[in-house]
C-alpha positions in Angstrom: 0.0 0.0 0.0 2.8 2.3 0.7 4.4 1.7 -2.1 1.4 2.1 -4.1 0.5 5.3 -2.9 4.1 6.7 -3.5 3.6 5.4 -7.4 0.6 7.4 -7.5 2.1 10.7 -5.9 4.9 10.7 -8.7 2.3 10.0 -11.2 0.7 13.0 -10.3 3.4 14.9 -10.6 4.5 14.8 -13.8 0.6 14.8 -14.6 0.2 18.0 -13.0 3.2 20.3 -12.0 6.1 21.1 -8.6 5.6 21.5 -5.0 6.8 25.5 -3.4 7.8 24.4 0.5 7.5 28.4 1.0 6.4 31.5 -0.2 8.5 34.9 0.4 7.1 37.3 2.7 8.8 40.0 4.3 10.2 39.6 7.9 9.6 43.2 10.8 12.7 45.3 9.7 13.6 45.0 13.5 17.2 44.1 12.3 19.6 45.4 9.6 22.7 43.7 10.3 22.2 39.7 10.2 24.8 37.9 8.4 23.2 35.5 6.9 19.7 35.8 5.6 17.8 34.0 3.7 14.0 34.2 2.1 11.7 31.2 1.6 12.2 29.7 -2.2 10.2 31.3 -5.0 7.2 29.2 -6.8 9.9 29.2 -10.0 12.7 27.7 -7.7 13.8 24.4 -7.6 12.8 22.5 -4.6 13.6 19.8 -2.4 11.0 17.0 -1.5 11.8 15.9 2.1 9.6 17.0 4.9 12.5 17.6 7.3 12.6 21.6 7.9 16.1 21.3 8.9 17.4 20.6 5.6 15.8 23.7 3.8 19.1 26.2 5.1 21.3 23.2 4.1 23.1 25.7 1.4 23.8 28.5 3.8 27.1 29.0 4.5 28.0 27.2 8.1 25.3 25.4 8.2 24.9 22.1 8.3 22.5 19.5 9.7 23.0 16.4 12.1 21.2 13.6 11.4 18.1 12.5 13.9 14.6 11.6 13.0 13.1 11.5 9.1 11.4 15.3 10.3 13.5 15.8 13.3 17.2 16.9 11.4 19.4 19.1 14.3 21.0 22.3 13.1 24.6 23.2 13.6 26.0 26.7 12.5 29.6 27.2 12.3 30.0 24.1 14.8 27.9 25.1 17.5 24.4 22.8 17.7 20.9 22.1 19.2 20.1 24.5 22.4 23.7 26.5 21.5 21.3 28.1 18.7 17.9 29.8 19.4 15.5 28.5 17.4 12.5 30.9 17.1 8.8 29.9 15.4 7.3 32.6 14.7 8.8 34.8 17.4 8.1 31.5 20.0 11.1 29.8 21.7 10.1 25.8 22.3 12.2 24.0 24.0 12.5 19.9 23.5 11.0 17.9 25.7 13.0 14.8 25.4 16.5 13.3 26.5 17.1 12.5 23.0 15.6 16.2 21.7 13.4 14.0 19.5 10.9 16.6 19.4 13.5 19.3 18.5 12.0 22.9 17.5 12.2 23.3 14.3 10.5 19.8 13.6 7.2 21.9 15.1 7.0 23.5 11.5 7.3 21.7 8.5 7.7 23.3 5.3 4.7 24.3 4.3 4.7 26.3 7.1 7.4 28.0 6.5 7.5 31.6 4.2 11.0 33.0 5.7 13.7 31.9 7.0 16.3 34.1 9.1 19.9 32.5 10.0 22.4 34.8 11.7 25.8 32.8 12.8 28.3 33.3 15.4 27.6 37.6 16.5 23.9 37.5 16.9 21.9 41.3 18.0 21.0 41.2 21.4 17.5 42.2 20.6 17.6 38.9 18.6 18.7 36.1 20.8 19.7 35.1 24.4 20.1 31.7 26.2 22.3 31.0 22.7 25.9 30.8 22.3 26.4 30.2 18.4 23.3 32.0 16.4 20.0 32.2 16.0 17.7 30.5 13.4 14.2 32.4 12.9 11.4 30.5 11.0 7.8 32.4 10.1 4.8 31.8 8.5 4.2 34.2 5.5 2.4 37.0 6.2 -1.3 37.3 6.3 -2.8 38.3 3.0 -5.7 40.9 3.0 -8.0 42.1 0.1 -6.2 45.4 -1.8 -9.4 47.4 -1.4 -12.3 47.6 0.9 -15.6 45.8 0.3 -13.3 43.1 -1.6 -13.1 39.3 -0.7 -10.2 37.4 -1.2 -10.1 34.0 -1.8 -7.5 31.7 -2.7 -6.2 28.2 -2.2 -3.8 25.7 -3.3 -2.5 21.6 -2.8 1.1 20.5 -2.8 2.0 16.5 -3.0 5.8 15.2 -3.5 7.4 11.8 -3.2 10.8 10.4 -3.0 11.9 6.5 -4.1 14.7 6.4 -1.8 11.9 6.0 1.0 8.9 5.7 -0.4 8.0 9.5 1.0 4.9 11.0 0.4 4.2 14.4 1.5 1.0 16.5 1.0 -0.3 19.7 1.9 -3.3 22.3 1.4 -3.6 25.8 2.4 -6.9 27.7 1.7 -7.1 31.8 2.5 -10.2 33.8 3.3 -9.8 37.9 3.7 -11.5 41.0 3.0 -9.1 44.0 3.2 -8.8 44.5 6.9 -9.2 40.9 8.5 -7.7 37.2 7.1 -7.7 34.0 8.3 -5.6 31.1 6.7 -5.4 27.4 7.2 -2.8 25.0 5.9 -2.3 21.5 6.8 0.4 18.8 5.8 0.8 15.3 6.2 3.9 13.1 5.6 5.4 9.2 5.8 7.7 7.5 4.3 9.2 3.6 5.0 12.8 2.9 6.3 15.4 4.6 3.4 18.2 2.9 2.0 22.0 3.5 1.5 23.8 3.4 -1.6 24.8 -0.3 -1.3 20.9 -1.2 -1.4 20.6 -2.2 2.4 17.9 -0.5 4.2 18.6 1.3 7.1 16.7 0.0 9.8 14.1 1.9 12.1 14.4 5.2 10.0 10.9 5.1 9.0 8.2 7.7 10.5 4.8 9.9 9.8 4.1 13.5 11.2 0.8 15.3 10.4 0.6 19.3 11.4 -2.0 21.9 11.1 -1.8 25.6 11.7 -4.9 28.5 11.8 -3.8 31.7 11.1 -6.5 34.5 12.3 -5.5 38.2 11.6 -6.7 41.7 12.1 -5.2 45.4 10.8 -6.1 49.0 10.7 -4.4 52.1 11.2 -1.0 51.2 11.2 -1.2 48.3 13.2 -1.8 44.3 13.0 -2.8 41.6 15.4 -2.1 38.3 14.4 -3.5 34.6 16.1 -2.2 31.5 15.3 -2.6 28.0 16.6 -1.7 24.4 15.8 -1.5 21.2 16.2 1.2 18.6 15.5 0.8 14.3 15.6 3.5 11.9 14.9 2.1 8.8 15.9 5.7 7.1 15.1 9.3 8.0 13.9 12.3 5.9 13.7 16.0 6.8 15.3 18.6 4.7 13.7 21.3 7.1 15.6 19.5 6.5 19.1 18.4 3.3 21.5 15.0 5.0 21.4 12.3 5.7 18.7 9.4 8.0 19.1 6.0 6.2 20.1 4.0 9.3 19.9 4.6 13.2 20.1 1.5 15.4 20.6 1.8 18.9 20.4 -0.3 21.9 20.7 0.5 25.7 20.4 -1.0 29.2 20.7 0.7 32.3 19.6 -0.6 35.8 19.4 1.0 38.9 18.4 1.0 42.2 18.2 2.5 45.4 16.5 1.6 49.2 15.8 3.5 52.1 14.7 3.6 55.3 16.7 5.3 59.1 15.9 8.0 57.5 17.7 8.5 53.9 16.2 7.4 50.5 16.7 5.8 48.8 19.1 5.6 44.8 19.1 4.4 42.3 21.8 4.4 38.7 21.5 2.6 35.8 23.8 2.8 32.3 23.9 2.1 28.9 24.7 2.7 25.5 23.9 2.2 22.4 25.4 3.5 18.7 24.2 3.2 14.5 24.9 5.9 12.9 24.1 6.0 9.1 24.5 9.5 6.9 23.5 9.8 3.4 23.0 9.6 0.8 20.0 6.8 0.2 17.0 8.2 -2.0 14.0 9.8 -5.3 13.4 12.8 -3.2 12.6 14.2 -2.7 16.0 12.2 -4.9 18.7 11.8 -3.7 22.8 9.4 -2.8 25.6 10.6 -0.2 27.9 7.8 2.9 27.6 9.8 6.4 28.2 7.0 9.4 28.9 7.9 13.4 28.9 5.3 16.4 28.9 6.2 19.6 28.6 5.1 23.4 28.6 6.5 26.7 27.1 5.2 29.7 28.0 6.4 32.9 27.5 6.2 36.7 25.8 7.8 39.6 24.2 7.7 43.4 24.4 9.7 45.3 22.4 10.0 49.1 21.5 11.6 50.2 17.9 12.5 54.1 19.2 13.5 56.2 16.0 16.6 58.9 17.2 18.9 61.2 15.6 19.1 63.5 13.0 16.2 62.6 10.3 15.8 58.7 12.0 19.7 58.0 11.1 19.5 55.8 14.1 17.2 53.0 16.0 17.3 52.2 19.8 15.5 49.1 20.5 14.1 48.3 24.0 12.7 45.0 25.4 11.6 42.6 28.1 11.0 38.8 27.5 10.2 36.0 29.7 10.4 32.5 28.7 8.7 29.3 31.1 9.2 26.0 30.8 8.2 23.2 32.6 9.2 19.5 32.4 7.8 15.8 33.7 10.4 13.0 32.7 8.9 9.4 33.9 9.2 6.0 32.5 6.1 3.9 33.3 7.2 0.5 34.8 7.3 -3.1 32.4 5.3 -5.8 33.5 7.0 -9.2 34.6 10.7 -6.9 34.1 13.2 -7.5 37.0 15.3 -4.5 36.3 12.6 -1.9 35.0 10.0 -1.8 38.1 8.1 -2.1 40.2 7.8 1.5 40.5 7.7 4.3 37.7 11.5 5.3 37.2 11.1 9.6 37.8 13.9 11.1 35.8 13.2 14.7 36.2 10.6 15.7 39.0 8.2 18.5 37.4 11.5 20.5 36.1 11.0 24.7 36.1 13.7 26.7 33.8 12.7 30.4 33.9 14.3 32.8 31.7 13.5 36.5 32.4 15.7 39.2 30.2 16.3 42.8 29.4 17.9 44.1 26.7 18.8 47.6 24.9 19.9 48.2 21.6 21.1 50.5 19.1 21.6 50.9 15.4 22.8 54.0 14.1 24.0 55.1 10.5 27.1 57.2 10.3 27.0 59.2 7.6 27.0 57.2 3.7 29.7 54.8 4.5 29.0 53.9 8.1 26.2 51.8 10.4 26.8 50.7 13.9 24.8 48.4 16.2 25.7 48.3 20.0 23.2 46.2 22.3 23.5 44.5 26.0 21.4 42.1 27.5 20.6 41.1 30.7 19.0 37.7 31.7 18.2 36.1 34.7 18.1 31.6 34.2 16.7 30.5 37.0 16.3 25.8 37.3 14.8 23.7 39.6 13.5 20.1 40.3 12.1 18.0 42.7 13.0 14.6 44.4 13.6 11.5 42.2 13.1 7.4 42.1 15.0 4.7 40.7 13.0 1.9 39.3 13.0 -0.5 42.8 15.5 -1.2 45.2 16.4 -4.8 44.1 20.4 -5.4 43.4 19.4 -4.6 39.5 18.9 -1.4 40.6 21.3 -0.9 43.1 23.3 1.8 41.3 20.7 3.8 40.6 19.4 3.6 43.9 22.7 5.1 45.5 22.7 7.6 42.8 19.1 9.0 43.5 19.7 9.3 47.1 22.9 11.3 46.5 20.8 13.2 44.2 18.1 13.9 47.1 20.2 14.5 49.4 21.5 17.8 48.1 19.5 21.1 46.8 18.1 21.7 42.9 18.2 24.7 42.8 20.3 27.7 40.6 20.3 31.0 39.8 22.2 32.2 36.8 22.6 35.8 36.2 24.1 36.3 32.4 25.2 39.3 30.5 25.4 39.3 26.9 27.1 42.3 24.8 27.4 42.9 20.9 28.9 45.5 18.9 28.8 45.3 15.4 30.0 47.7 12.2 29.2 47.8 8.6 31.0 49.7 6.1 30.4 50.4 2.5 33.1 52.3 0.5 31.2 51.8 -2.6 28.0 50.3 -3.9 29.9 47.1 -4.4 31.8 46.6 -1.5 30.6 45.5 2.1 32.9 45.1 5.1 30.8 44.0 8.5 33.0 42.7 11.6 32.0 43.0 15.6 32.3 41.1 18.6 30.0 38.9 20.7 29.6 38.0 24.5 27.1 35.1 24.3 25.8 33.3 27.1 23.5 30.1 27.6 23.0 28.2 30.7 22.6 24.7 30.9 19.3 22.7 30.0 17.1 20.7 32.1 18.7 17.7 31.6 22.3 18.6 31.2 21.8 19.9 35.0 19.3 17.4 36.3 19.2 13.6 34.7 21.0 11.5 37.8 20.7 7.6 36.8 24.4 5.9 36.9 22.9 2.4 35.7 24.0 1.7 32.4 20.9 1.4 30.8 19.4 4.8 32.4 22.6 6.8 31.0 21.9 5.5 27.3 18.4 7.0 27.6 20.0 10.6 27.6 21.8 11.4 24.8 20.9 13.9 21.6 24.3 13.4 20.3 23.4 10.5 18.7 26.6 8.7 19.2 25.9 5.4 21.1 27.3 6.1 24.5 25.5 7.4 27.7 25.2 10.5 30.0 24.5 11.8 33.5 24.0 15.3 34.4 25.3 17.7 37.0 24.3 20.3 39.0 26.9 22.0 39.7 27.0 23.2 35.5 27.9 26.7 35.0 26.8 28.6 32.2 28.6 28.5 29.2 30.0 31.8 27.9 31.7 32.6 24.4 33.1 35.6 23.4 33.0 35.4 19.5 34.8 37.4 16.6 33.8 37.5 13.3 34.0 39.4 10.3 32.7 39.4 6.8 33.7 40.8 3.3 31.0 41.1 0.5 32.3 41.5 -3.3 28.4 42.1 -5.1 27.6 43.4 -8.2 25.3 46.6 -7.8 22.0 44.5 -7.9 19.1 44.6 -10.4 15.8 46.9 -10.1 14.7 43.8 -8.1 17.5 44.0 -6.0 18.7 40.6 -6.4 22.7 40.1 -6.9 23.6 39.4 -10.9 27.5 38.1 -8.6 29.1 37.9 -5.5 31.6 36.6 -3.8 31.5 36.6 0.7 34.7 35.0 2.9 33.9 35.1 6.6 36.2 34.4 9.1 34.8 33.4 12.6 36.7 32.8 16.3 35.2 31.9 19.7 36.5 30.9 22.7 34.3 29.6 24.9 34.5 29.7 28.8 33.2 26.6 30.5 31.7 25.1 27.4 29.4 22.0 28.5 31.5 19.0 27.4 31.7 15.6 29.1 34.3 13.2 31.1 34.7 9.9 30.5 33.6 8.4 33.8 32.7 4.4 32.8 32.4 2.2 29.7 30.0 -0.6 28.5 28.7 -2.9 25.5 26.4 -1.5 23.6 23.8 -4.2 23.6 25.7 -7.0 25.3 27.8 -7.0 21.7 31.5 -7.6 22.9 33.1 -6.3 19.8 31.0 -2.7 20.0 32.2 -0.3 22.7 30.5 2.6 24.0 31.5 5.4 27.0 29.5 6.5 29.7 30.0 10.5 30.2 29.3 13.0 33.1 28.4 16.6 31.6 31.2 19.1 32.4 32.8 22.2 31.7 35.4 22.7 29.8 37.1 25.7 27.7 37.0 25.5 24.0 38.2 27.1 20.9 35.8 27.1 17.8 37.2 29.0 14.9 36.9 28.5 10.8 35.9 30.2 7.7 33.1 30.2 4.8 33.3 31.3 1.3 29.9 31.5 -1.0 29.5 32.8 -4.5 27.7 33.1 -7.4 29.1 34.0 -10.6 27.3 34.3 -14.1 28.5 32.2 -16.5 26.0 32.6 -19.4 24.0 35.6 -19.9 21.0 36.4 -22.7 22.0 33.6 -24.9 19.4 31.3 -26.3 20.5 28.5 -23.1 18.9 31.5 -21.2 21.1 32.4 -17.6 23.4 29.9 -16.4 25.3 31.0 -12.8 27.8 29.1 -10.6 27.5 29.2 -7.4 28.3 27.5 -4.2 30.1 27.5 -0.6 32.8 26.3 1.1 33.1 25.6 4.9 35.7 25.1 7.2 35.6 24.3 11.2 37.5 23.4 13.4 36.7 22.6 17.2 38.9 21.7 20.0 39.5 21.6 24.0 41.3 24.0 25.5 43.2 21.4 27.1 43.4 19.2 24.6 41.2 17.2 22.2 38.9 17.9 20.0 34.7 18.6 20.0 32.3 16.4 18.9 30.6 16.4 15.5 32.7 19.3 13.9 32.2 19.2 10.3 34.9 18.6 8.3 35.7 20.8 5.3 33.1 20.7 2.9 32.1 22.5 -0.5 28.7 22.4 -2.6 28.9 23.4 -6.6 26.3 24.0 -8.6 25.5 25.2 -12.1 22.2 26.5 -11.9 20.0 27.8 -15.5 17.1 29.8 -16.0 15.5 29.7 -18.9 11.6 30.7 -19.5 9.6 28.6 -17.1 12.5 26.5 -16.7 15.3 26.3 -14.0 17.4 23.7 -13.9 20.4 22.8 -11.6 23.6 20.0 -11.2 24.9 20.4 -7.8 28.0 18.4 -5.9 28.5 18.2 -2.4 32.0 17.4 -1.3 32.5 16.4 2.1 36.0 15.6 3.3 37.5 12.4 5.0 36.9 13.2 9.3 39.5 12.2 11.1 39.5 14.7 13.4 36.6 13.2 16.0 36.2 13.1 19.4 37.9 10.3 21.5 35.9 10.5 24.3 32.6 9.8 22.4 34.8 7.3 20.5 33.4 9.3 17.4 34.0 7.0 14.2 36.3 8.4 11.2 34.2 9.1 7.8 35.6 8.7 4.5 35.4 11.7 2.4 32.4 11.4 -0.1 30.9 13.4 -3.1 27.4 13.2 -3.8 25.7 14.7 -7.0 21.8 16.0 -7.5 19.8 17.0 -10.2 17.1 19.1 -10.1 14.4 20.9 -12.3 11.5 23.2 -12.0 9.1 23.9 -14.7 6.1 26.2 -14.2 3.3 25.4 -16.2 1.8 29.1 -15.6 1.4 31.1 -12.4 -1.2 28.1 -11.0 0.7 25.2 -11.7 4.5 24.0 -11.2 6.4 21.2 -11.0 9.5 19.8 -9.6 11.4 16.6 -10.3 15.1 15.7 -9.6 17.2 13.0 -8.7 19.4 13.2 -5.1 22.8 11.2 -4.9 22.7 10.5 -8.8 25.5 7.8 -9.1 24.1 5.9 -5.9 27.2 6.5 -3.7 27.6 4.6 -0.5 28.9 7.1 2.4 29.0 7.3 5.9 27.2 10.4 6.8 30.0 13.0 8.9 26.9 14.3 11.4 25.1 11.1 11.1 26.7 9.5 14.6 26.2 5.8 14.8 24.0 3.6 13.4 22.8 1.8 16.7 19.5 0.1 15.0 22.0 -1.6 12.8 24.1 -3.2 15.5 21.0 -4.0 17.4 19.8 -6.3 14.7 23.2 -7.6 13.5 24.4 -8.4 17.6 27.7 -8.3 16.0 30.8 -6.6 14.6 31.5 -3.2 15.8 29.4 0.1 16.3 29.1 1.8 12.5 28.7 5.5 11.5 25.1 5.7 10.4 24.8 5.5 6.4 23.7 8.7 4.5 20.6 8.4 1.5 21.0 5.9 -1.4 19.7 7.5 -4.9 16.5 8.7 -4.9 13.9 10.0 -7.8 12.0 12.9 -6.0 9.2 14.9 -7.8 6.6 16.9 -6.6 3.4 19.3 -8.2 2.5 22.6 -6.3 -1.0 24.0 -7.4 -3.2 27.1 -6.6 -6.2 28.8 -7.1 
């Protein structure tokens, strides 16, 4: 049946027309200084078919993404990953509410969702992010359509299926819009699946399979200058396979409310965000792929808001001084419901964090101002306040199976929970612009971010408990600590911009960006090797058991990007190169290096337009990793090179569609942020622990069509 309905989704396609993951619409002009920004693809741009958000930014420069779930994809910018970024949905900050971050942010909003995307790496605006040591990614819905005149009804609509071989995916997803010109409300809804994938050498990778179904209402209001805008939704992935993790996701229900405000004054801007979201998150095992009984249960609850103020100053409104106040909640229950007729796992319900609290409460102050033609500064500090707590703990009995996790949780009860964190963060940033062609931006950054709930707080020394907490996806097993302190990196960065003068449009015909990056971070949140164990009983596989801990580190690298015409105005229509290059490089202050550092990599592409068509080759060069971390025992990847073709074709302004082919001469590769393939070993109970295996070759198409 799966494979059935797959066969029909392609046939669709190339019956119909191409799938658009976003449309553009324009982000508050609340920052003019990001260094990386990018705008949700164009209906005429080619498109990927995977219903993994995470992958959208994948050819930003520093960006990469570590393997997880099938929707579930961590980011990493410039080295830094997971809670070392804020992620931000629509101006919401969710935190995951899982061991494993299964349920990681950005997996709240799948593409369809999605009309902008905002990355900043490495010296982030204070009015931008906090709790975040290494950027900030920013996803939003587009904005709300209206009518263009009054007494006029708007009414539009539109369906989006795609598919992929290499998994049997199918994704689909509607939208519909209702508006006259002063109120709007918008639905869109998406569902995906797809089976286990496979690698290049044919072999299916086991328990990578999932499904994920999302809706969102958008309700939204504006008059004289100003615009209030209501959204809720609703995520359910009844299952979703971890090949990187002992775990797979059993369930993961989700519900959000966000409303938000702005208005403009003589004086500026005013906008106010509040929000909610709650979530059921349920581990454990669903196929024949990867067999087990050991329920793991976490709920969770963001809460929070937003107030900023957009004050214009100086001569003529040369300059902007933004003021704000935010306040994020969460809250946290981590329990795993006892197995009957299990020796080890009961009698009683194992309680791995007690109703957790992180509150975050912040003040910052910012300003932008332009000096003179040449010149534009920005200058903010921010002030925030991380206060954690949690209550008492229980091991699963007190028979001798449990015995170490018995003597842990009494240590653990015996002591207080909890901390106070008071963290200042400063940036200063410069632009300057000789000439229309020529961009220089450089600055400095004092991040800070204090430890999660379960970096602080997870206190099981059993083997089995320890393997339950780990987002690394790299087979071994962790314990928290208390006693954490905050990380704090103090980041320089600087970027130089070669562009042509842009089009009436103000896209770039060329251009050519190198930017150079350091941090050094104080009391990064590492790990020490503190045990070791089998994975799985297997006695050729080893795995580590690690205590969170602090430890200095140096990050530091460079990316390049371009795009150069090749072809211009000849009958082949345009035809640019263009592409990145990253390099990053992480490493103890005392010695060794950090986990899951990218190794140099480079993607190429050749990219034509031509009438309705646009067409692009692209090659990914990763290089061989041998610089991995010993402690995690991280395994050495073989360099690779992987080649995808892609087309868009729009039939007119209603219809496209979208066909390509991803990893075109089926190479077999060990994927550098995939971590280990544990699902693999558990099967095989033999040989040693693997690095999980990347995509085989896959035939992806999709048809996008509105009304």
């Amino acid at each position: 049946m799966k494979l059935t309905r797959c066969a029909f989704a392609i046939s669709l396609t190339f019956a119909m027309g191409g799938k658009t993951y976003a449309q553009a619409a324009d982000l508050p002009a609340d920052n003019k200084l990001p260094l990386i920004t990018v705008v949700g693809a164009k209906s005429n741009e080619p498109q990927q078919s995977s219903a993994d958000s995470a992958l959208l930014l994948n050819r930003e420069p520093g960006y990469a993404a570590q393997a997880a779930g099938g929707v579930s994809s961590l980011p990493t910018l410039n080295g830094f990953a997971a809670d070392r970024l804020k992620v931000r949905l629509d101006g919401m900050e969710v935190t995951a509410a899982c061991g494993n971050q299964m349920n990681a942010p950005m997996s709240y909003m799948p593409p369809s969702q999605i009309g902008v995307t905002r990355v900043i790496a490495g010296i982030t605006p204070v009015s931008i992010g906090g709790d975040s040591i290494g950027g900030t990614i920013e996803l939003s819905s587009p904005a709300p359509q209206f009518a263009d005149g009054k007494g006029k009804l708007l009414t539009k609509g539109g369906f989006s299926v795609s598919a992929r071989s290499v998994n049997s995916e199918v994704t689909a997803s509607a939208n519909a819009t209702v508006a006259t010109d002063n109120f709007s409300v918008g639905y869109v809804a998406s569902h995906s699946e797809a089976q286990s994938y496979k690698a290049g050498n044919g072999e299916k990778v086991l328990a990578s399979q999932y499904e994920s179904n999302n809706h969102a209402l958008t309700i939204a209001a504006r008059g004289n200058d100003q615009q209030l805008v209501f959204k809720i939704g609703q995520q359910y992935i009844p299952h979703q396979g971890f090949p990187n993790q002992y775990m797979d996701m059993t369930g993961n229900r989700a519900t959000t409310a966000n409303l938000g405000y702005d208005r403009g004054f003589d004086w500026g801007r005013l906008y106010a965000k509040l929000y909610w979201q709650q979530t059921e998150h349920e581990m454990g095992f669903f196929s024949s792929e990867r067999r087990g009984a050991m329920p793991m249960n976490t709920r969770g609850r963001d809460m929070g808001y937003t107030v900023r103020a957009d004050i214009a100053v100086g001569q003529g409104d040369s300059g902007t001084l933004r003021l704000g106040n935010e306040f994020h909640s969460f809250r946290l229950n981590d329990y795993w419901p006892p197995v009957p007729g299990s020796m080890m796992m009961g009698p009683n319900t194992y309680v791995n964090i007690n109703n957790g609290t992180r509150d975050r409460a912040a003040l910052f102050a910012e300003w932008e101002q332009k000096l003179g033609a040449q010149w534009t500064t920005l200058v903010g500090v921010r002030d925030e306040l991380v206060k954690t707590d949690t209550g008492n703990v229980q091991p699963y009995g007190s028979g001798m199976m449990n015995a170490t996790d018995v003597a842990a949780a009494a240590a653990f009860n015996a002591r207080g929970h909890g901390k106070t964190d008071n963290n200042i963060d400063l940036t200063a940033l410069a632009r300057f612009e000789p000439d229309a062609s020529r961009r220089i931006e450089f600055g400095y950054a004092r991040k800070t971010r204090s430890p999660n709930l379960y970096e602080r707080y997870t206190w099981g020394r059993g083997t089995m408990a320890m393997t339950m907490t780990n987002w690394f996806g790299d087979g071994n097993g962790y314990v928290g600590n208390i006693d954490l302190k905050p990380e704090v990196a103090n980041t320089l960065s600087g970027t130089v911009d070669w562009h042509s003068e842009g089009s009436e449009n103000g896209a770039r015909d060329w251009f050519v960006k190198v930017t150079p990056y350091y941090s050094y971070v104080q009391n990064y949140i590492d790990a020490d090797v503190i045990g070791s164990f089998r994975p799985y009983g297997v006695k050729s596989a080893n795995g580590n058991l690690l205590q969170f801990a602090n430890h200095d580190a140096q990050l530091y690298g460079v990316n390049l990007s371009w795009k150069m015409p090749v072809l211009k105005g000849l009958s082949l229509g345009d035809i640019d190169f263009t592409g990145k290059v990253d390099v990053t490089r992480g490493k103890r202050v005392g010695g060794g290096n950090l986990y899951h550092m990218m190794p140099l990599n480079a993607l190429a592409a050749l990219e034509q337009h031509s009438g309705a068509w646009i067409n692009r080759v692209e090659a990914n060069y990763v290089a061989r990793k041998t610089l991995v971390d010993a402690q995690r025992l991280e395994p050495v990847t073989a360099s690779y090179t992987v080649v995808n073709l892609k087309s868009t074709y729009q039939a007119n302004k209603n219809i496209s569609v979208f066909a390509g082919i991803s990893n075109l001469f089926n190479r077999n590769y060990a994927d550098a942020l995939g971590g280990v393939y544990l699902s693999g070993l558990a099967s095989a109970r033999s040989d040693s622990l693997q690095a999980l295996p990347g995509y085989g070759r896959s035939l992806d198409a999709g048809v996008a069509v509105s009304f």
